[in-house]
C-alpha positions as semicolon CSV with decimal commas, in nm:
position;residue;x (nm);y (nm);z (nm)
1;X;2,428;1,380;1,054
2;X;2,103;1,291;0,951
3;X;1,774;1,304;1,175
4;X;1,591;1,018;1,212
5;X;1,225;0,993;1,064
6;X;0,989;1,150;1,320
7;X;0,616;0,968;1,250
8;X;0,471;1,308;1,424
9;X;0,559;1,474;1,111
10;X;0,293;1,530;0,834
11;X;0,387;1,436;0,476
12;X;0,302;1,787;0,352
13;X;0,562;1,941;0,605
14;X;0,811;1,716;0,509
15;X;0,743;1,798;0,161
16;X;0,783;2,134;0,229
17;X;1,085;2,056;0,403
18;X;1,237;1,879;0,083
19;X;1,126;2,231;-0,135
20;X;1,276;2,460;0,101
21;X;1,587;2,227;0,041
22;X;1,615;2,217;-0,278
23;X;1,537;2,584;-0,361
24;X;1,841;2,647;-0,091
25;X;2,085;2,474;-0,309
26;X;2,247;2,297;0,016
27;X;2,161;1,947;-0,148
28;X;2,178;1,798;-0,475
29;X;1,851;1,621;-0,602
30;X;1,875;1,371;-0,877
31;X;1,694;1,540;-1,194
32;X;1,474;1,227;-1,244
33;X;1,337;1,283;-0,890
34;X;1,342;1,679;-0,882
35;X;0,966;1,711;-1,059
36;X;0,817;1,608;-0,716
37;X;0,977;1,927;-0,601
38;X;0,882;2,097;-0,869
39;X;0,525;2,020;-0,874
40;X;0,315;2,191;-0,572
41;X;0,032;1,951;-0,619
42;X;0,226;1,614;-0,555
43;X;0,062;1,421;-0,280
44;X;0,316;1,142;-0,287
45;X;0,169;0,921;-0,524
46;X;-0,145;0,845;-0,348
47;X;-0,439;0,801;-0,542
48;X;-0,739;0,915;-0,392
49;X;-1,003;0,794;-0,582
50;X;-0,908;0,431;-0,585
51;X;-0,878;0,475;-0,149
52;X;-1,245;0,598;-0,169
53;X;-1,402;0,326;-0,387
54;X;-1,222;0,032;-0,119
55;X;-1,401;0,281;0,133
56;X;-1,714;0,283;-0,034
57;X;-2,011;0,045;0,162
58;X;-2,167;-0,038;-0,208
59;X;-1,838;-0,229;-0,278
60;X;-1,839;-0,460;0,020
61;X;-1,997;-0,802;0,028
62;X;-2,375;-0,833;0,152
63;X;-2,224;-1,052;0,427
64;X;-2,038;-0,822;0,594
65;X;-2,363;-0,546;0,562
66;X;-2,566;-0,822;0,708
67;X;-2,267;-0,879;0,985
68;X;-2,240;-0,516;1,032
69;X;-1,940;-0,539;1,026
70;X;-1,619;-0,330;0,835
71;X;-1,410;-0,529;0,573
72;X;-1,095;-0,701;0,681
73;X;-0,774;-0,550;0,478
74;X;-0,414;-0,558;0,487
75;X;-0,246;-0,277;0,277
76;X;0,096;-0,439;0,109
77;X;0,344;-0,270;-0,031
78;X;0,657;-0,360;-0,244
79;X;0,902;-0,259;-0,549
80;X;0,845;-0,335;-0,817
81;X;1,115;-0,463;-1,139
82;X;1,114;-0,063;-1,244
83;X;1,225;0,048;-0,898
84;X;0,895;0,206;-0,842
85;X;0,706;0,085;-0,497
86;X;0,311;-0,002;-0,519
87;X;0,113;0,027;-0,204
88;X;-0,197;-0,246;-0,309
89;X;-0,470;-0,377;-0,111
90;X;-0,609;-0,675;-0,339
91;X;-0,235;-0,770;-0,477
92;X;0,085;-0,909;-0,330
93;X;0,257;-1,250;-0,236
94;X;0,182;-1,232;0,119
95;X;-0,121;-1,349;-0,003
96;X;-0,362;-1,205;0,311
97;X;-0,666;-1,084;0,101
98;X;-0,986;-1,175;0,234
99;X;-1,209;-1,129;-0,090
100;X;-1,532;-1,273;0,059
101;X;-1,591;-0,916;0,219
102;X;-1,627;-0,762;-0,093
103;X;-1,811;-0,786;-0,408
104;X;-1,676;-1,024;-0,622
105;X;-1,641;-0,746;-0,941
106;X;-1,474;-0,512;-0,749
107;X;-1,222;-0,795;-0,596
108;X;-1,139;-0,905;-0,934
109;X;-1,083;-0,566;-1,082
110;X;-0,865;-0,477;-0,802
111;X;-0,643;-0,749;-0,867
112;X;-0,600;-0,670;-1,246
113;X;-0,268;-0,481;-1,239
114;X;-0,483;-0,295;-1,533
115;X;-0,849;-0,294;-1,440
116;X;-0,868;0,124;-1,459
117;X;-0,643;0,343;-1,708
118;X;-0,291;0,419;-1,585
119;X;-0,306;0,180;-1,268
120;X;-0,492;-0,092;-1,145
121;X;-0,814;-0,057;-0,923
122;X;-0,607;-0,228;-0,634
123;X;-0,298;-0,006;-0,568
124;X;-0,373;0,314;-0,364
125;X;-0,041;0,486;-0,388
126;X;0,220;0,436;-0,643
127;X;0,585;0,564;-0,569
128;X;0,757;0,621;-0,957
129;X;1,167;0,591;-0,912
130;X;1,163;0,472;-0,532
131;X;1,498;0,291;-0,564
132;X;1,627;0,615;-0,736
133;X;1,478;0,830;-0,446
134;X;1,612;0,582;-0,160
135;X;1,961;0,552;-0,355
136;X;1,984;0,922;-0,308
137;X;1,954;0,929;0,058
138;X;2,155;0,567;0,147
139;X;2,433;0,650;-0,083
140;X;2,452;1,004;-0,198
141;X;2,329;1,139;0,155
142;X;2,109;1,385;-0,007
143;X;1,902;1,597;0,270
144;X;1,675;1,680;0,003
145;X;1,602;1,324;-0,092
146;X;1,597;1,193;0,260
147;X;1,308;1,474;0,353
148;X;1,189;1,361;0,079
149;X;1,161;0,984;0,139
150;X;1,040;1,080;0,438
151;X;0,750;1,255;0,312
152;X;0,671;0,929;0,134
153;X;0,658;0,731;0,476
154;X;0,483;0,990;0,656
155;X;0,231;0,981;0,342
156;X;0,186;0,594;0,399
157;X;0,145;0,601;0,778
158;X;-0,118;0,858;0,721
159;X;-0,313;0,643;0,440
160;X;-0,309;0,358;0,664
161;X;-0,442;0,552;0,978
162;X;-0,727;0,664;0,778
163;X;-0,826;0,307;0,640
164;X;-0,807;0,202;1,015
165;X;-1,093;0,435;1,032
166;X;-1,290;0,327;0,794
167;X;-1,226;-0,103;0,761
168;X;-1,108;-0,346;0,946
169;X;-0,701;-0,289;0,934
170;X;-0,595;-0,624;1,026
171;X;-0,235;-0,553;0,905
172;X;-0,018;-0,310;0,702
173;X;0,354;-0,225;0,564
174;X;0,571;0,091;0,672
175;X;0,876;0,172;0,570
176;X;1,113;0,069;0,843
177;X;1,478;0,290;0,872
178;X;1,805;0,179;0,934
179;X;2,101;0,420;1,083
180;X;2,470;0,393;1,125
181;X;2,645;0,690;1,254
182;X;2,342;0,950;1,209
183;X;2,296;0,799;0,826
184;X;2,040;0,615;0,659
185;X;2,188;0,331;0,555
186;X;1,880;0,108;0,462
187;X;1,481;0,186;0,345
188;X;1,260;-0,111;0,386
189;X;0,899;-0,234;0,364
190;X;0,850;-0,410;0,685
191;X;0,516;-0,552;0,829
192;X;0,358;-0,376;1,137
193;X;0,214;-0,703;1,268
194;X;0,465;-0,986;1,390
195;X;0,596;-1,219;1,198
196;X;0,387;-1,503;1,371
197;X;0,071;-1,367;1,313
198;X;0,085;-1,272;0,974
199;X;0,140;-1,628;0,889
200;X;-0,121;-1,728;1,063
201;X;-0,362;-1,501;0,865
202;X;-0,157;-1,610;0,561
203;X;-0,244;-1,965;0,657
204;X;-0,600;-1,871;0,744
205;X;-0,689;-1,755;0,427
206;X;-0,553;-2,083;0,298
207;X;-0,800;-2,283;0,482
208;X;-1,128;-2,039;0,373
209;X;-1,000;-2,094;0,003
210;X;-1,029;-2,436;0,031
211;X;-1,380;-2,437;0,213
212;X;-1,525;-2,225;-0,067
213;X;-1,355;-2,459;-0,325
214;X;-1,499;-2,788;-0,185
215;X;-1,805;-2,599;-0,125
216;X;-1,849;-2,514;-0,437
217;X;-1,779;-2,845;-0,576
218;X;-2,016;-3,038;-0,354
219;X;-2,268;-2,767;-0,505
220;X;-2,199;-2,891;-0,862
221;X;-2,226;-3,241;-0,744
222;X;-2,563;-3,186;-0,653
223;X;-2,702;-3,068;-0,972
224;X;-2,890;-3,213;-1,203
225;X;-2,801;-3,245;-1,561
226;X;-3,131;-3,359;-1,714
227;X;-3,295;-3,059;-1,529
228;X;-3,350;-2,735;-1,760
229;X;-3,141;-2,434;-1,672
């Protein structure tokens, strides 16, 4: 029997959790997955310098400062071909990224999967051998691994909390459980806004793409060539 993943507990305590597990011998740990055990400073992939620049006033637009007003985000998260899951804010096929609230530099080297050394500007948490890590609780039924994984969820629900604080949080991912029989049968990244209205903020963004565009355009129509830059 496995319990269920309580969102009350911290990622650190489920961490510890996992250590006190592992050190125990009462479950086997994958040896690919073990160093996150092993190292006392792992924070669950979360990189903290990367959430403080999105945070940072200087990087958002001078609309939004003129608006005072927060800038509108949507933290995605998926796995990637490697089996390790990427928690990005300026990258993802849902396609919800509303880059007028920030400067443009900063939106286009967050969206460079290699803007910065090691990972790009974008991603704020990077999870190496998720699909390793989530195979050992689904099929192996580690308890190490599943306190493990669920230091990883409780790590996400606590980055998003704090960039509710801070901008506009019009939508994020969680990892979403699945039981059968007191087992975790399934690990998913699920929305936490309904269906409906992320397409609607999907198709939003659609339309403000194409009023910039044909802005832009009737801007270039107006200029004139014989004129001297």
């Amino acid at each position: 029997m496995t319990e269920p993943f309580d969102p009350s507990i911290s990622s650190s305590d489920y961490l510890a959790l996992a250590r006190e597990r592992h050190r125990a011998g009462t479950s086997r740990l994958n040896k690919e997955l073990a160093w996150m055990l092993d190292d006392e400073a792992y924070d669950c992939g979360i990189n903290k310098e990367h959430v403080d620049i999105l945070v940072y006033p200087a990087n958002w637009s001078a609309a939004v400062c003129d608006e005072n007003r927060k800038p509108r985000v949507f933290l995605h998260a998926r796995v990637n071909q490697k089996g390790n899951a990427e928690i990005n804010w300026a990258r993802g096929e849902l396609g919800s990224l509303y880059d007028e609230d920030f400067l443009k530099r900063y939106v286009d080297s967050a969206r460079s999967a290699g803007s910065v050394p090691w990972r790009g500007l974008g991603e704020l948490m990077w999870w190496r051998g998720y699909e390793l890590l989530a195979s050992n609780v689904t099929i192996h039924k580690s308890t190490v691994a599943t306190a493990l994984l669920y230091a990883h969820a409780a790590s996400l629900n606590e980055l998003t909390s704090y960039l509710d604080q801070h901008v506009t949080l019009v939508g994020a991912m969680a990892l979403s459980f699945t039981y059968r029989d007191g087992e975790v049968t399934s690990a998913d990244f699920l929305p936490t806004i309904p269906h409906d209205q992320l397409q609607e903020m999907v198709t939003e963004r659609g339309r403000r793409t194409t009023a910039r565009l044909r802005e832009a355009v009737e801007r270039m129509a107006t200029l004139d060539p014989d004129e001297p830059e």
